[in-house]
C-alpha positions as CSV (number, residue, x, y, z in Angstrom):
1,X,71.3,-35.2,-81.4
2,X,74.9,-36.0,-83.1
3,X,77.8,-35.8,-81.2
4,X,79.7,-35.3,-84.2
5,X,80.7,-31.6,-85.1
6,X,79.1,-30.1,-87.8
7,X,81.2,-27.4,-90.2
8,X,80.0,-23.9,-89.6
9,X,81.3,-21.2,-92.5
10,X,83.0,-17.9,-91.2
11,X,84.3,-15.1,-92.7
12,X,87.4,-13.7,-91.6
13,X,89.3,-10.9,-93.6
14,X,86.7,-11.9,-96.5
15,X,87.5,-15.0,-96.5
16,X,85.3,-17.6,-96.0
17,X,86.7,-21.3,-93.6
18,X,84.4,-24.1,-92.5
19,X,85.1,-25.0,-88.5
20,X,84.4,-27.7,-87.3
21,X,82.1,-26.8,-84.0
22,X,80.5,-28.8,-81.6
23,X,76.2,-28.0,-81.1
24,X,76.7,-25.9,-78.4
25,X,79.5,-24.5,-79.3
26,X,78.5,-22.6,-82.0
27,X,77.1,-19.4,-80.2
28,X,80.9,-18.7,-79.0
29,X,82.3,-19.6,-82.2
30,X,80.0,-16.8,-84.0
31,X,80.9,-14.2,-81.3
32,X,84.7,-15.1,-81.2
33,X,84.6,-14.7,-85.3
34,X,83.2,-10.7,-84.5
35,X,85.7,-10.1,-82.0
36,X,88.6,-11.3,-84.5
37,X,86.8,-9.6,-87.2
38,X,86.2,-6.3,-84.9
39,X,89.8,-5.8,-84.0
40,X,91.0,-6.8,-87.3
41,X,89.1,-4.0,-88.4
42,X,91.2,-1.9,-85.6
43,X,94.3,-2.8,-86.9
44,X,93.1,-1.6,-90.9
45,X,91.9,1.4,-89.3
46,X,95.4,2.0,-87.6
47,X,97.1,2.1,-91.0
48,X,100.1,0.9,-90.1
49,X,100.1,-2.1,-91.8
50,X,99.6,-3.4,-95.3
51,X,98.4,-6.7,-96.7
52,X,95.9,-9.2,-94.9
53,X,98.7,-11.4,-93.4
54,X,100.8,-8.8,-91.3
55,X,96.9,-7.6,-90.7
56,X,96.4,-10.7,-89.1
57,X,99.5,-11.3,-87.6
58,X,99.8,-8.1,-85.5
59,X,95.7,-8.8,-85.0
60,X,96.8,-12.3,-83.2
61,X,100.0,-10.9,-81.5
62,X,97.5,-8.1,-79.9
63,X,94.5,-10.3,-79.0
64,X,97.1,-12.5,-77.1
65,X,98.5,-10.2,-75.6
66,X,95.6,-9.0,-74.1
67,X,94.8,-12.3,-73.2
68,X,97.8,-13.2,-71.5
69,X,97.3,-9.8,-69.4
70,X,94.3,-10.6,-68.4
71,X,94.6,-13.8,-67.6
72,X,98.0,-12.8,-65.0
73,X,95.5,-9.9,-63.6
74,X,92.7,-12.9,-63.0
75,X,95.9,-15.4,-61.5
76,X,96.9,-12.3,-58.9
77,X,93.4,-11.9,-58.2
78,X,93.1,-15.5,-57.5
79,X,96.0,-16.0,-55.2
80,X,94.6,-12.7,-53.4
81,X,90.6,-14.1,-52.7
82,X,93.2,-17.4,-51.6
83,X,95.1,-15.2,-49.1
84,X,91.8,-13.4,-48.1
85,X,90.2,-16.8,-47.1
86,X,93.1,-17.7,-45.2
87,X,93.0,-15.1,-43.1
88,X,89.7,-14.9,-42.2
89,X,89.7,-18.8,-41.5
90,X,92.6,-18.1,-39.1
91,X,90.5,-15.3,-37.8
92,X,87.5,-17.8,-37.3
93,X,89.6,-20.3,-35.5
94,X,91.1,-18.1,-33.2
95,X,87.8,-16.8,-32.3
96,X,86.5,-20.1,-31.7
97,X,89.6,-21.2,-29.7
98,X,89.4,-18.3,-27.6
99,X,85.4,-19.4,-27.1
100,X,86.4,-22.4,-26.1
101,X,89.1,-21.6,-23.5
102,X,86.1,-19.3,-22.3
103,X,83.4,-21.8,-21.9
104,X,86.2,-24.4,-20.6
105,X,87.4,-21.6,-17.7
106,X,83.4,-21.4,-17.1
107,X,82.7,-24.9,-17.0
108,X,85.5,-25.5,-14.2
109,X,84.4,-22.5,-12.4
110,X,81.3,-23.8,-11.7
């Protein structure tokens, strides 16, 4: 198999581009064209825009936007699971410190 990507033809806002896509990239590329095509299709359905360009421009603006909300919502959510596992890893180790002084006290009990 070539490693070399091969051109793939789209169509976006009826017209057609070649992109170059890697082998097993091309599932993605296909879906990613739908979504684009899908919320372009939003944005002509709005009707508050006229002409393909500010179509796609406000399409962009939009998909980025969701994107970059996302994206902060998956960073918090992140930094939260990080604070979770500290905690419960301090809550491990004090358990097993407090085993330990136990067994010790036991140990010169005996």
């Amino acid at each position: 198999m070539s490693d070399t990507p091969k051109p793939i033809k789209v169509t976006i806002l009826g017209n057609d581009y070649l992109v170059a896509c890697e082998h097993n990239e091309e599932e993605e590329l296909i879906e990613s064209v739908k979504f684009l095509n899908a919320k372009i299709e939003q944005q002509k359905l709005s009707g508050n825009m006229k002409g393909d360009q500010n179509i796609a421009v406000m399409t962009a603006l939009n998909v980025v936007n969701e994107h970059l909300k996302l994206k902060k919502k998956n960073e918090k959510a992140s930094a939260n699971r990080g604070d979770n596992l500290a905690r419960i890893e301090s809550k491990i180790q004090s358990v097993l410190s407090r085993q330990n002084l136990d067994l010790f006290k036991e140990a010169e009990s005996h």
